[in-house]
DOKOLKE-397654 format. One record per residue (C-alpha): residue number from 0; x, y, z. Coordinates in pm, 1 decimal, decimal comma. Layout:
residues N
SITE   k       c1       c2       c3
SITE NUM        X        Y        Z
...
//
This chain:
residues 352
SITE   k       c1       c2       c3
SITE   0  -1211,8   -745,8    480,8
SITE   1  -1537,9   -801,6    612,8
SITE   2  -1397,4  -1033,3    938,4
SITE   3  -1226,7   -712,4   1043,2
SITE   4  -1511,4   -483,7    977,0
SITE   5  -1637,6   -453,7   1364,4
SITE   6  -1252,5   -432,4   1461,1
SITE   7  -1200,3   -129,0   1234,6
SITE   8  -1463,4     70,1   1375,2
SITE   9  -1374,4     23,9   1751,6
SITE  10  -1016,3    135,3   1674,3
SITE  11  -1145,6    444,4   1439,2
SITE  12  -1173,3    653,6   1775,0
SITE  13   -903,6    536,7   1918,7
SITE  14   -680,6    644,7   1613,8
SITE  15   -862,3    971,5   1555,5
SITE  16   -699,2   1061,2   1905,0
SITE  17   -381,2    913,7   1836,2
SITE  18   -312,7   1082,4   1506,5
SITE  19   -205,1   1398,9   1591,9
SITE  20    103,1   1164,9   1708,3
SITE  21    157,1    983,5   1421,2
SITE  22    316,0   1231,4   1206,9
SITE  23    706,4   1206,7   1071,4
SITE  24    968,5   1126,6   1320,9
SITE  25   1307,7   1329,1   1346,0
SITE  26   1607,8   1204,9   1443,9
SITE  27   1663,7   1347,2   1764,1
SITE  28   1299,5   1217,1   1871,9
SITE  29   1357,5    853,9   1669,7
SITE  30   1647,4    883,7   1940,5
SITE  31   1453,9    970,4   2244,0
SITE  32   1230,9    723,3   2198,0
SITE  33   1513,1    446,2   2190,0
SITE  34   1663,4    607,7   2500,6
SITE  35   1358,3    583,2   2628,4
SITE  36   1263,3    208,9   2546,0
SITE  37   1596,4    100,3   2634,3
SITE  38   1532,7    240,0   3026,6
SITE  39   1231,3     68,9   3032,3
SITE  40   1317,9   -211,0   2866,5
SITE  41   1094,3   -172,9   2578,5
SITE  42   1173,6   -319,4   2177,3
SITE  43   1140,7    -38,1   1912,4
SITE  44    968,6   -128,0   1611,4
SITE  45   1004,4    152,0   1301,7
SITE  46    765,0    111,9   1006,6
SITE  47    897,6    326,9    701,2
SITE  48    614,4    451,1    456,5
SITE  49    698,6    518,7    113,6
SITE  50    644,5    936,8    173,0
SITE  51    493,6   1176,7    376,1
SITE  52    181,9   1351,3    287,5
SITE  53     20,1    997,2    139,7
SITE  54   -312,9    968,3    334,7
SITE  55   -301,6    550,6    270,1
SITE  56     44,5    576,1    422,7
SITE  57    -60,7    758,5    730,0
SITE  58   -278,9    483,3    737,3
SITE  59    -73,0    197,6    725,6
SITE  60    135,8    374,3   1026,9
SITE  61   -170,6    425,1   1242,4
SITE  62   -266,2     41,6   1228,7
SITE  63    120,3    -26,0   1293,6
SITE  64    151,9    213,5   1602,5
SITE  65   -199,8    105,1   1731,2
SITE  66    -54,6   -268,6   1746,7
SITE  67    274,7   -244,1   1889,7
SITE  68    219,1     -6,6   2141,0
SITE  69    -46,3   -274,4   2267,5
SITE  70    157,1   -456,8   2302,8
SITE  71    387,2   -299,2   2472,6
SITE  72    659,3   -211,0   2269,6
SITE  73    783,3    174,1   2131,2
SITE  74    708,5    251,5   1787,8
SITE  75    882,6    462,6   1566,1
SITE  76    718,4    622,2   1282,0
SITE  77    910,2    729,1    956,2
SITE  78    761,6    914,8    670,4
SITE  79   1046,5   1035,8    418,2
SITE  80   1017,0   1371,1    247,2
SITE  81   1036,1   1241,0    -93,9
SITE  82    865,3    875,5   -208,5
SITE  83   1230,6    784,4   -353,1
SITE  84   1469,5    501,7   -235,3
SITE  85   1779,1    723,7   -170,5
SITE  86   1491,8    904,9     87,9
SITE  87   1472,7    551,8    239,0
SITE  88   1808,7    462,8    246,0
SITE  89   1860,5    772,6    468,5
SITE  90   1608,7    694,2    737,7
SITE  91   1757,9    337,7    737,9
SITE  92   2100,7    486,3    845,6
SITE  93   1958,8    659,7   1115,2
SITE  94   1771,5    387,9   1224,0
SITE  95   2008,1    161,3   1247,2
SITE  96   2226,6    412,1   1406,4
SITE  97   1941,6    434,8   1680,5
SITE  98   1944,3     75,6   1714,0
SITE  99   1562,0    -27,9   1664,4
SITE 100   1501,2   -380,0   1677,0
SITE 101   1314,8   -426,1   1345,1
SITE 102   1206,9   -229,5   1038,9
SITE 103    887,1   -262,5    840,9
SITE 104    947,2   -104,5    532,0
SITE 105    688,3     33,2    211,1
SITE 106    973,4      8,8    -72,2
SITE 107   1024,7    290,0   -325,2
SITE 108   1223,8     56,5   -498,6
SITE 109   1269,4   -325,9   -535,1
SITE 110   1651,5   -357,5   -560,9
SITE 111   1812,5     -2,3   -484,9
SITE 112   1723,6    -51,7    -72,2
SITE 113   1931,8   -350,5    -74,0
SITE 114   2280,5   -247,0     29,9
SITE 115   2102,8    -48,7    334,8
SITE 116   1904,0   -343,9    454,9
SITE 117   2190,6   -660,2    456,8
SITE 118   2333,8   -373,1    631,7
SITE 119   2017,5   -377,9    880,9
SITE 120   1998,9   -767,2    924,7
SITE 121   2354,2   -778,7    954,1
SITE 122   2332,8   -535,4   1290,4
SITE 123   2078,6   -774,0   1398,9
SITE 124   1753,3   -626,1   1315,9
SITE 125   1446,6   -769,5   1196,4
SITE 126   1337,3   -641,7    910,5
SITE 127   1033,3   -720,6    700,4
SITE 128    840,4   -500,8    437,2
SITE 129    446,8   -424,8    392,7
SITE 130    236,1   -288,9     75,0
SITE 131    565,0   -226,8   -148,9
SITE 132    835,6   -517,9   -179,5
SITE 133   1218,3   -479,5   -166,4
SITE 134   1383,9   -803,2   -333,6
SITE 135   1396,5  -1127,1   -186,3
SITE 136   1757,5  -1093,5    -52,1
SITE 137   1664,8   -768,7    122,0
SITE 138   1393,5   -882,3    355,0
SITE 139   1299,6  -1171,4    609,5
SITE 140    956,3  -1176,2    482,7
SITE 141    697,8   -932,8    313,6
SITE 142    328,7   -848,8    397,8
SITE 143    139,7   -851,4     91,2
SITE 144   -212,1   -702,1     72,1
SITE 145   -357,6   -916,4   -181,8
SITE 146   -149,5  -1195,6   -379,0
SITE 147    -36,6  -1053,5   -677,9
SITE 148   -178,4  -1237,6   -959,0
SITE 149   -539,0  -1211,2   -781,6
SITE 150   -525,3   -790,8   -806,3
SITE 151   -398,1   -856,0  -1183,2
SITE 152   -750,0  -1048,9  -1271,1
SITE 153   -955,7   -847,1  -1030,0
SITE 154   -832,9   -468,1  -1188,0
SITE 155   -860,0   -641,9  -1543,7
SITE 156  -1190,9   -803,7  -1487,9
SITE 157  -1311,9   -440,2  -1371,7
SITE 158  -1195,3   -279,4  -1679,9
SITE 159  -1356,7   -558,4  -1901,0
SITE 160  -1683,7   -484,4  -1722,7
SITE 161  -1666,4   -116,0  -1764,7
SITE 162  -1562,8    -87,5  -2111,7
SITE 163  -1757,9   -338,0  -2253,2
SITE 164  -1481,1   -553,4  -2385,0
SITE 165  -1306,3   -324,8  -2597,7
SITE 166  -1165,3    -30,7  -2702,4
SITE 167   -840,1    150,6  -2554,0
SITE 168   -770,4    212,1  -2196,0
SITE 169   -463,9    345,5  -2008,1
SITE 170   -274,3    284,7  -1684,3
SITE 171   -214,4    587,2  -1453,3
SITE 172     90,1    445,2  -1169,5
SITE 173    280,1    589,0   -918,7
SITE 174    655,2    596,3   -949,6
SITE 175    811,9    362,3  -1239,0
SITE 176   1015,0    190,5   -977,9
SITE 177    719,7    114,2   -773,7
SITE 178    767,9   -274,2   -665,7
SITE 179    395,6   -319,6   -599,1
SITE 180    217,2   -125,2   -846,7
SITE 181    489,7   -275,7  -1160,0
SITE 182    372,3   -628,8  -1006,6
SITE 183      8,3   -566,2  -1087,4
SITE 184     39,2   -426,6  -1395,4
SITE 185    261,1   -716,4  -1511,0
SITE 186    -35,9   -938,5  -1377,6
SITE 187   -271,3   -738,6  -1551,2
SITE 188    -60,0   -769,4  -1884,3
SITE 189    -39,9  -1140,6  -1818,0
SITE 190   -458,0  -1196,5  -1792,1
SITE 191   -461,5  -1002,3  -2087,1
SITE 192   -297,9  -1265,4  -2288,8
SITE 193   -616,7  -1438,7  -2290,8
SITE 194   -862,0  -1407,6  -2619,1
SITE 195  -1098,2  -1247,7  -2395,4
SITE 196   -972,9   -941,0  -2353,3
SITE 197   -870,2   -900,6  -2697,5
SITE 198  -1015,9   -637,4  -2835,4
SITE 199   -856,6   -418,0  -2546,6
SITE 200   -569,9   -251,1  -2626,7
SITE 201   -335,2   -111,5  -2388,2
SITE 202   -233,1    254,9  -2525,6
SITE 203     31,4    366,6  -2255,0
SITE 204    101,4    279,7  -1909,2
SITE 205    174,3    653,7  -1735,6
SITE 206    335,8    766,0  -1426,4
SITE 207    242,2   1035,1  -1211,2
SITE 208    483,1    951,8   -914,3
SITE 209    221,7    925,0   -637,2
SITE 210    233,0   1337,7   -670,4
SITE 211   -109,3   1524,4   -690,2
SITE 212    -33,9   1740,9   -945,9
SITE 213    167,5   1560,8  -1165,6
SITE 214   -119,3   1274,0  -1154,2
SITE 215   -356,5   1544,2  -1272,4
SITE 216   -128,4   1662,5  -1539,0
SITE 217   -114,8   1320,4  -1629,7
SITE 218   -478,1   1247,2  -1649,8
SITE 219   -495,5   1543,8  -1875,4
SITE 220   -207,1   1454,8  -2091,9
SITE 221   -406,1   1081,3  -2210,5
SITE 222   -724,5   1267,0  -2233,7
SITE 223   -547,4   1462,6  -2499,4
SITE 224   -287,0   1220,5  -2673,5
SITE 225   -621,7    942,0  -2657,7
SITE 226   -947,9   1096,7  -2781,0
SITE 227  -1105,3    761,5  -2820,2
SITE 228  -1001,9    631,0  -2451,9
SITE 229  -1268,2    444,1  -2294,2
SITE 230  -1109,3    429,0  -1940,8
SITE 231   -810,7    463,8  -1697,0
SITE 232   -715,6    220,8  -1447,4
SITE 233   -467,4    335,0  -1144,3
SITE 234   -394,6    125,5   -945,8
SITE 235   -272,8    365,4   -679,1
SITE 236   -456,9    567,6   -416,7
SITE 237   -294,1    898,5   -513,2
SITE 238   -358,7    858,0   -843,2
SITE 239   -694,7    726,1   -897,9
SITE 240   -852,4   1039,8   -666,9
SITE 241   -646,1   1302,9   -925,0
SITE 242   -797,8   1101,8  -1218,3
SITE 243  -1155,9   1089,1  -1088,5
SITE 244  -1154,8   1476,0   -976,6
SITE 245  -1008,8   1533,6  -1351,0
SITE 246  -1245,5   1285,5  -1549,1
SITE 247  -1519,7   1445,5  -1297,9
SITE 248  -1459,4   1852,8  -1308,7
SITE 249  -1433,8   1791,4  -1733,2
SITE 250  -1757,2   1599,3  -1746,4
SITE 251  -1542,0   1336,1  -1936,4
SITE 252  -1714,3   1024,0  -2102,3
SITE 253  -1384,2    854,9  -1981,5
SITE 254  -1422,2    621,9  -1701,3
SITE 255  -1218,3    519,0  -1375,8
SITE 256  -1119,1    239,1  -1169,9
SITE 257   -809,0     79,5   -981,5
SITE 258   -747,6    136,1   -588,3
SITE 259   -862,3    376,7   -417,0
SITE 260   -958,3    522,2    -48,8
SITE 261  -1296,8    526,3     12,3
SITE 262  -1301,4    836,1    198,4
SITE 263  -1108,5   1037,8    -74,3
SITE 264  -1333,0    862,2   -352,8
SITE 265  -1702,9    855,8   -258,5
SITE 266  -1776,1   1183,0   -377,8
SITE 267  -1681,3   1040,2   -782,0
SITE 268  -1851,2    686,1   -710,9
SITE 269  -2168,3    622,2   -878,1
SITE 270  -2316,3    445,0  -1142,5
SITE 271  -2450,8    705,6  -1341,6
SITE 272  -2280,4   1000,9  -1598,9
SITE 273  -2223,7   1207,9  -1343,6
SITE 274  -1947,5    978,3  -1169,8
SITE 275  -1666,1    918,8  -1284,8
SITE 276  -1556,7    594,8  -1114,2
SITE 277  -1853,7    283,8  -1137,5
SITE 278  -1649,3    112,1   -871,7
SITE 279  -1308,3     34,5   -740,5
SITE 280  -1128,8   -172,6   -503,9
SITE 281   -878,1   -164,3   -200,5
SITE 282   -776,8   -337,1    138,3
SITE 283   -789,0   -172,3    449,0
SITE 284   -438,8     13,0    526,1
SITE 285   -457,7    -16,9    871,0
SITE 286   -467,8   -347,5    847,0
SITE 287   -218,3   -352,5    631,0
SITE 288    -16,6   -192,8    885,0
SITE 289   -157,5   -345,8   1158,0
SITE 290    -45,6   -708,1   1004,4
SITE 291    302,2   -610,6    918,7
SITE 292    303,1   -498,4   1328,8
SITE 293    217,9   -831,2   1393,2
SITE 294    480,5   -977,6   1175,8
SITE 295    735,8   -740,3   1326,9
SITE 296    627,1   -838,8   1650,6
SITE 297    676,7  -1238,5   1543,9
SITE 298   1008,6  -1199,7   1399,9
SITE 299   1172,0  -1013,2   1685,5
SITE 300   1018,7  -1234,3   1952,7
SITE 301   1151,1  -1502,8   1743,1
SITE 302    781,2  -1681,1   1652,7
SITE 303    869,4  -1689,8   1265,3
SITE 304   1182,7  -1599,7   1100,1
SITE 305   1055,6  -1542,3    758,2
SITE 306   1059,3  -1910,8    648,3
SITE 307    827,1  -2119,6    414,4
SITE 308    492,3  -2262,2    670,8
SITE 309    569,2  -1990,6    957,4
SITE 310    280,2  -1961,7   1140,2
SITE 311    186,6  -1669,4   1396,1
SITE 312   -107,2  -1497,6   1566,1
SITE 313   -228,2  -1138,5   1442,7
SITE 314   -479,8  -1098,6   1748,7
SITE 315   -858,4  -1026,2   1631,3
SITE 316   -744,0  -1023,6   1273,9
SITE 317   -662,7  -1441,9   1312,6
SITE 318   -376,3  -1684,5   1195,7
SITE 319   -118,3  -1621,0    906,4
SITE 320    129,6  -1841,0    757,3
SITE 321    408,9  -1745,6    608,6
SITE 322    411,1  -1860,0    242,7
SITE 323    649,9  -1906,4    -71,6
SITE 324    672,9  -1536,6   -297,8
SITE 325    683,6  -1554,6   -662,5
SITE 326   1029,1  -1385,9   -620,1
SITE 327   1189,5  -1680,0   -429,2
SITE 328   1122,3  -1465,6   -121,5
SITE 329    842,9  -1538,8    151,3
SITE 330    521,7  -1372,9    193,6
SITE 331    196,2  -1306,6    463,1
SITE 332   -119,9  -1203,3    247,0
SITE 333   -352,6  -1013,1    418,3
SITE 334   -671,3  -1110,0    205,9
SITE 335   -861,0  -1057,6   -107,9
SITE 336   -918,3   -721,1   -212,3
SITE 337  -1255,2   -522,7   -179,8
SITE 338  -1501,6   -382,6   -404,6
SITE 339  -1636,8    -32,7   -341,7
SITE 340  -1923,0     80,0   -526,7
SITE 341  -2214,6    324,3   -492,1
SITE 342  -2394,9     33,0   -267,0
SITE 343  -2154,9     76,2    -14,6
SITE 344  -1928,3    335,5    -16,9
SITE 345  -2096,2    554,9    179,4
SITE 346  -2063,3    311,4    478,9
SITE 347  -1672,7    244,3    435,1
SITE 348  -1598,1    653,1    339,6
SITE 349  -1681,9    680,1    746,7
SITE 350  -1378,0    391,3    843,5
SITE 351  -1084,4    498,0    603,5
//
């Protein structure tokens, strides 16, 4: 995080010019721009997010567009209406009806993409997915922000810290079929094994479908089934800023912490009463995005091809291997993730 600290803040102007243009793509103008590449001889690269309207998504797509068109290529952004797989599977259609030559895709859902993307690979293009995994058989390689087991002991260490050791805590999610998010909380069920964290106990593991309103209602809801809950953990962007605003407005005693923007969450960071969150962590989006440009780029120059001890170039952000998944897949991790807390939040609120 912190090597790409300098980075981040040249390209913050350059992206606060570009985003106007980084909104959802349609069809006809997915197809212009192929028209287009193909007279100048230009590869399309699509990244799909999981919806549109999710700020960390638009994220992810600005570091993605800033890369590839620096390099020369066309990029084609895709935000679906709805943050569900059959919304993917769509856009995939029409992608590969536009002929791109790779897809870099969030999954809304591990195994349901799957039939859409052999489809992709089997039309010849690349395809690779960033922040949310499909299953091994559906991509050549995915770009992991953080290696799974390391956000398990990182979010349960935090809510060790913050509650003291014990008493009951809750999980507030995105979507149940959310690849990434179901990963860390199995992590975080697996530390939790240990005598340690004993006198936790888990009290329900909720879903409020990466949907403002239906994260609040959630929120609410374990407030009232849970009157001796100590803390909620979400380990999702969307959900941890309806939680805080919640556990904030109330004056709750109930405490916050997962993964977060820093921009949407400084506001409820503090260490005192009167904040709702102590601290929380993330990556940085755009390079999330950035990276699985990079891997895009790789895979349809023909650098890597998703194997075990691929190695490739990312520019400023350094070297990446390819490495072995825990789901017999491969993987690219971007890095360890990043603590924001009332020391510094004020200072990363101005990046992302």
């Amino acid at each position: 995080m912190k090597k790409n600290y300098i980075s981040t803040i040249l390209c913050v102007a350059i992206l606060s010019l570009s985003v106007i243009g980084c909104g959802s793509t349609t069809e006809k103008e997915g197809k212009e721009d192929v028209a287009n590449s193909e007279n100048s001889g230009k590869k399309t690269y699509a990244i799909v997010t999981k919806s549109a309207g999710n700020p960390y998504n638009e994220r992810e797509a600005d570091g993605f567009k800033e890369v590839i068109e620096a390099a020369g290529g066309e990029c084609i952004i895709k935000h679906p209406e709805q943050a569900t797989a059959d919304a993917q599977v769509s856009v995939i259609q029409s992608l590969i009806s536009q002929g791109v030559d790779s897809i870099c895709i969030a999954a809304n859902d591990e195994n349901t993409l799957q039939a859409s993307l052999e489809e992709t690979m089997n039309a010849g293009i690349k395809v690779s997915c960033l922040d949310s995994k499909t299953n091994a058989d559906s991509r050549m390689t995915f770009v992991n922000q953080a290696g799974t087991e390391e956000i398990g002991q990182t979010l349960m260490d935090a809510v060790y810290d913050i509650t003291g050791g014990e008493g009951q805590w809750a999980i507030l999610s995105a979507t149940s079929q959310a690849t990434n998010q179901n990963a860390w909380i199995d992590a975080m069920k697996e530390v939790m094994k240990d005598d340690k964290y004993s006198k936790l106990e888990l009290v329900e593991v909720a879903y409020g479908d990466d949907e403002p309103q239906k994260s609040t209602d959630q929120t609410q809801a374990l407030l009232s089934k849970y009157p001796e809950l100590k803390l909620i953990c979400a380990p999702t962007t969307v959900g941890i800023n309806a939680a805080a605003k919640v556990l904030q407005d109330e004056k709750s005693e109930v405490k916050l912490t997962g993964l977060g923007l820093p921009s949407e969450m400084a506001e409820y960071i503090g260490d005192d009463d009167s904040h709702s969150c102590p601290y929380m962590y993330l990556w940085n989006p755009i390079d999330v995005g950035r990276l699985g440009a990079y891997t895009s780029l790789a895979l349809v120059e023909g650098t890597i091809s998703g194997n075990t001890g691929d190695t490739f170039s990312a520019g400023e952000m350094g070297e990446y291997e390819v490495v072995k998944a825990a789901d017999g897949g491969t993987e690219v991790i971007l890095g360890a993730p990043f603590r924001f807390d009332s020391s510094n939040i004020d200072e990363w609120k101005e990046i992302y």
